[in-house]
C-alpha atoms as an extended CHARMM CRD file, in Angstrom:
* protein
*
       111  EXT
         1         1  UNK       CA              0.0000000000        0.0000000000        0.0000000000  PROA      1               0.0000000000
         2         2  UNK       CA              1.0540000000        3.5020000000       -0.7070000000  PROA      2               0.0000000000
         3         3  UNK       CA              0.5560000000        4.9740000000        2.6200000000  PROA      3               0.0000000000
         4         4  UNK       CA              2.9190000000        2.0820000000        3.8890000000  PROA      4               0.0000000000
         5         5  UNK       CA              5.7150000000        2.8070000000        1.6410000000  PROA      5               0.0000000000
         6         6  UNK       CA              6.0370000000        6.3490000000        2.5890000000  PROA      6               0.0000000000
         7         7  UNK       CA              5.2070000000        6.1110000000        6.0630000000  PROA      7               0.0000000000
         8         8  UNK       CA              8.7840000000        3.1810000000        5.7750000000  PROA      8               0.0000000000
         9         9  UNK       CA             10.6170000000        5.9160000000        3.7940000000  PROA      9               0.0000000000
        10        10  UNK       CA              9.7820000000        9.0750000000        5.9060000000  PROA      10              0.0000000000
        11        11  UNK       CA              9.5770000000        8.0830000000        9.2130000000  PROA      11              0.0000000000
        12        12  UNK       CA             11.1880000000        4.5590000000        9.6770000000  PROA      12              0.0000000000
        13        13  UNK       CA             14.3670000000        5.0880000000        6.7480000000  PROA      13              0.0000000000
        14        14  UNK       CA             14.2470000000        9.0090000000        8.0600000000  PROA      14              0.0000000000
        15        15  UNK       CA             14.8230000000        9.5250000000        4.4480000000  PROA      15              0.0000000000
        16        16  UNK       CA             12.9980000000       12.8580000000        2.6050000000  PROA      16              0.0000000000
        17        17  UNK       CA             10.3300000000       12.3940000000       -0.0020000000  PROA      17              0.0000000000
        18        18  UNK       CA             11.9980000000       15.1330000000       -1.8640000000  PROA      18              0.0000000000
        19        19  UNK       CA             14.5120000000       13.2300000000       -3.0880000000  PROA      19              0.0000000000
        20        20  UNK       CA             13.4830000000       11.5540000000       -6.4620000000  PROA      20              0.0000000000
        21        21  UNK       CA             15.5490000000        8.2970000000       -5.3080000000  PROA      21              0.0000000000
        22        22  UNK       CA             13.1090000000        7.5840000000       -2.6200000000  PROA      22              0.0000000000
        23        23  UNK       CA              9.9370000000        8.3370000000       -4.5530000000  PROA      23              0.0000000000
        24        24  UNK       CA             11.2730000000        5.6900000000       -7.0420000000  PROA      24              0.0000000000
        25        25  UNK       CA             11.9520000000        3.3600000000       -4.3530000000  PROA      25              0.0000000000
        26        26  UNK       CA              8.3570000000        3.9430000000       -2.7660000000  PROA      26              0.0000000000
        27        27  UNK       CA              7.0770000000        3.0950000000       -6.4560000000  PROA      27              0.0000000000
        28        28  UNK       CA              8.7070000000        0.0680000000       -6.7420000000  PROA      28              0.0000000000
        29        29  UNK       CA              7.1980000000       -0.7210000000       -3.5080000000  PROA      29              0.0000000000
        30        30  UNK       CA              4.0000000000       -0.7850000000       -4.2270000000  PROA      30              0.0000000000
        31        31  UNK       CA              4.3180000000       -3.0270000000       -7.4890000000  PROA      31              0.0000000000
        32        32  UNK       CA              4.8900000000        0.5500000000      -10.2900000000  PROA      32              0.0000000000
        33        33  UNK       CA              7.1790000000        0.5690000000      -13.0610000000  PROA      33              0.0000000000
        34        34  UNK       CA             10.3430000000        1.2520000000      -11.6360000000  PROA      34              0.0000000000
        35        35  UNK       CA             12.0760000000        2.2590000000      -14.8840000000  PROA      35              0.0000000000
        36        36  UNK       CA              9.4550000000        4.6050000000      -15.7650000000  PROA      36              0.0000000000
        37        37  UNK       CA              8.1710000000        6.5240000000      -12.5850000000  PROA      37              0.0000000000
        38        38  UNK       CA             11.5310000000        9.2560000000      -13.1280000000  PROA      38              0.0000000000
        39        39  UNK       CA              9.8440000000       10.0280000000      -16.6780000000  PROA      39              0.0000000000
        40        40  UNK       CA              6.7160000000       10.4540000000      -14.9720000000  PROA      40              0.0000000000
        41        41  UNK       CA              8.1410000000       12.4020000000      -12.0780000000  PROA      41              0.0000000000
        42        42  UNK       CA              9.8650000000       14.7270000000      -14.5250000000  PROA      42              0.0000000000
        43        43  UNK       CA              6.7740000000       14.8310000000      -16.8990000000  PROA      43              0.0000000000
        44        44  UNK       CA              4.9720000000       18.4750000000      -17.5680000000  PROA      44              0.0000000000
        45        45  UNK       CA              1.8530000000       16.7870000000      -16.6270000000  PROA      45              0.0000000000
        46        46  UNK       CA              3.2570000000       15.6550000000      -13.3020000000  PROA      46              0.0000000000
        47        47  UNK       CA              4.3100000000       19.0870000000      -12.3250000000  PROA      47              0.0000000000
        48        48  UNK       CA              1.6370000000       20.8090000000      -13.3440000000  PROA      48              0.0000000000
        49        49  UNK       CA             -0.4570000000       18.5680000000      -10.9700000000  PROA      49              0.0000000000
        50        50  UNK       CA              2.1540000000       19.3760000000       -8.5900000000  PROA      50              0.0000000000
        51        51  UNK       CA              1.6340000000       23.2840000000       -8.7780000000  PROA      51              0.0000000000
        52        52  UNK       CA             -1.6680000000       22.8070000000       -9.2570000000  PROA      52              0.0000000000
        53        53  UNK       CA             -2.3340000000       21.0370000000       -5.6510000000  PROA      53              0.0000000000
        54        54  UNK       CA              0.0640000000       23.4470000000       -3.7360000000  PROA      54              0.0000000000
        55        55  UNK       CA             -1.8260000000       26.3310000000       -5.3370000000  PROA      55              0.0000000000
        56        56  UNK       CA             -4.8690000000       24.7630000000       -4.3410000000  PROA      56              0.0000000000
        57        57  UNK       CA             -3.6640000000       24.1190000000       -0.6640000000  PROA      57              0.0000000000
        58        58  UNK       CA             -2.2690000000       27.8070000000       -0.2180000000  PROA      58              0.0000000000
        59        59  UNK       CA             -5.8890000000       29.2680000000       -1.2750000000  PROA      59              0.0000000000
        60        60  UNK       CA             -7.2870000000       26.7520000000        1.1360000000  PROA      60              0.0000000000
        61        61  UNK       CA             -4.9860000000       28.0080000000        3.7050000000  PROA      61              0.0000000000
        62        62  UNK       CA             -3.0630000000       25.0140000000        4.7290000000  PROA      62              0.0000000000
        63        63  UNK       CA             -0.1800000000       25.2990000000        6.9550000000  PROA      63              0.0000000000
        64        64  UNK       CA             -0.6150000000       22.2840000000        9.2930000000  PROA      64              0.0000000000
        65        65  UNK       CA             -0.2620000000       19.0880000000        9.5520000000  PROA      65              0.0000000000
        66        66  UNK       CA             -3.1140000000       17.2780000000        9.4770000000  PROA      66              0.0000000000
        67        67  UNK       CA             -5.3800000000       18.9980000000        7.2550000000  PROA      67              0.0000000000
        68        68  UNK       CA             -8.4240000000       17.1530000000        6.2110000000  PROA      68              0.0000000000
        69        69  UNK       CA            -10.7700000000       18.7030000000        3.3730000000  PROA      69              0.0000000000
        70        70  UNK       CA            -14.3010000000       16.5630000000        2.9580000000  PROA      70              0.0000000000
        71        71  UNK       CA            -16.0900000000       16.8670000000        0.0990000000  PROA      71              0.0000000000
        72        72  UNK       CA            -14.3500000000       20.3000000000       -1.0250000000  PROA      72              0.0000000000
        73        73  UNK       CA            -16.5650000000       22.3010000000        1.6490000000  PROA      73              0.0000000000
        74        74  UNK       CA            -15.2530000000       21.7630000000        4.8910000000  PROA      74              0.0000000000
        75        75  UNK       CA            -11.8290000000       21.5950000000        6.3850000000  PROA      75              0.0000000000
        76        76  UNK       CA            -10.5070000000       20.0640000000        9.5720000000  PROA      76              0.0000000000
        77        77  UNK       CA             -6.9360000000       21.2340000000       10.2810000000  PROA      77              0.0000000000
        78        78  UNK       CA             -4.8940000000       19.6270000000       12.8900000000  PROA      78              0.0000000000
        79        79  UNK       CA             -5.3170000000       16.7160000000       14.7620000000  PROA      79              0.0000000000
        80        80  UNK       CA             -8.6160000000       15.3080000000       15.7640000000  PROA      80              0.0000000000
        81        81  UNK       CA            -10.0130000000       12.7230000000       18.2410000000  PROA      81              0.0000000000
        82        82  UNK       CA            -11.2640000000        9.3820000000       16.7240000000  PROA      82              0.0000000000
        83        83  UNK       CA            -14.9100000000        9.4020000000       17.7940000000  PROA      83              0.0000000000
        84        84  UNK       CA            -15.4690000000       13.1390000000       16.2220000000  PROA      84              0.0000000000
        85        85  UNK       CA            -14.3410000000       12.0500000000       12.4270000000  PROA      85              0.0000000000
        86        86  UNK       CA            -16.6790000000        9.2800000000       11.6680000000  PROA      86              0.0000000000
        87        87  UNK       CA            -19.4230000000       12.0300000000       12.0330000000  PROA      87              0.0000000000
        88        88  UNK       CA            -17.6350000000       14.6230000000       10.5970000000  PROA      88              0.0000000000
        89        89  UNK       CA            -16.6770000000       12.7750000000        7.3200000000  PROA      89              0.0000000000
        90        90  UNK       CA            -20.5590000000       10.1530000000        7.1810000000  PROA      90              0.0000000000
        91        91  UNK       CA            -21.5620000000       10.2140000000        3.6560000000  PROA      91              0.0000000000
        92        92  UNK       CA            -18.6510000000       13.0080000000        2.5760000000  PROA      92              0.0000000000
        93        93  UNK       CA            -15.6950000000       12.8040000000        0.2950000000  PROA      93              0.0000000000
        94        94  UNK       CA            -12.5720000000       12.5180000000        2.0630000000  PROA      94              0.0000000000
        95        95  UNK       CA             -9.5000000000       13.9130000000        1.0040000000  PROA      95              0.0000000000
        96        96  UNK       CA             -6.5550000000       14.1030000000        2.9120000000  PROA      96              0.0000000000
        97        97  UNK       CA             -3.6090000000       16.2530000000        2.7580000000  PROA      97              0.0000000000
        98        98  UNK       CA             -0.1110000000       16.4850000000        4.5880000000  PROA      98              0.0000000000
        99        99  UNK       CA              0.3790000000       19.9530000000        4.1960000000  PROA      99              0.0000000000
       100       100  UNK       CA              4.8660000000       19.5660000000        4.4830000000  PROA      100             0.0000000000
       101       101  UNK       CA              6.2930000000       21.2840000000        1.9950000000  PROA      101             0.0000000000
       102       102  UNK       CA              7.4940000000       18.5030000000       -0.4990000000  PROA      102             0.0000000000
       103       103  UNK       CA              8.1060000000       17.3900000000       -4.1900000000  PROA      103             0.0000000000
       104       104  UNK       CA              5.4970000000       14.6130000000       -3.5190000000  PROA      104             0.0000000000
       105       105  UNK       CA              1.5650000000       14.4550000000       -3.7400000000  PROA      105             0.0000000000
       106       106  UNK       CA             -0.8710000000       11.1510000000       -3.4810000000  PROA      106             0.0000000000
       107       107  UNK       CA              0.6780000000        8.7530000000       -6.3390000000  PROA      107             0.0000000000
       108       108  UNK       CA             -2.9900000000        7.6720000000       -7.0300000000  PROA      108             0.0000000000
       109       109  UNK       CA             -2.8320000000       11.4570000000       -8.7440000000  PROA      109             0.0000000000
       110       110  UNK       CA              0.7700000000       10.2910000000      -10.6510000000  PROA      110             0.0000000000
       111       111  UNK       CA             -0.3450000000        7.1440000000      -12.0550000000  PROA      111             0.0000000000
């Protein structure tokens, strides 16, 4: 799983999601093209999508990490207690960012 692979890279290897090397290696992880995820990580489309989400995350205002935004209305920002987010999040979109400041996005948007 995704999530897996860079929670292993950032927090376990201590390793930056910055570097291309490790997005590669999370790739490869989770069963991508390992030869081909630099050409997409270098692609116009890729960082387009890339300026497109931190545009999208400065208008919304995030600066925090956690920052939840359901269903493109609301926004959560900053850690919340279990039992609230089931209600908060019944029958909504969920999208979740971690607003850090890094050359990486959700791969689900990548490939």
């Amino acid at each position: 799983m995704a999530s897996e692979a860079i929670f292993k890279v950032y927090f376990i290897e201590n390793s930056l999601l910055s570097e291309q090397v490790n997005l590669v290696e999370i790739a490869k992880q989770i069963g991508l093209n390992e030869s081909q995820t630099p050409e997409i990580l270098n692609s116009d489309r890729c960082k387009q999508e890339i300026s497109d989400d931190e545009e999208k995350a400065y208008k919304m205002g995030i600066s925090a990490v956690s920052f939840f935004i359901i269903d493109d209305k609301f926004s959560i920002s900053g850690a919340q207690g279990t039992p609230d987010m089931p209600e908060v999040i019944k029958g909504q979109k969920l999208f979740f960012y971690i607003a850090i400041k890094l050359y990486t996005y959700t791969f689900a948007d990548v490939f």
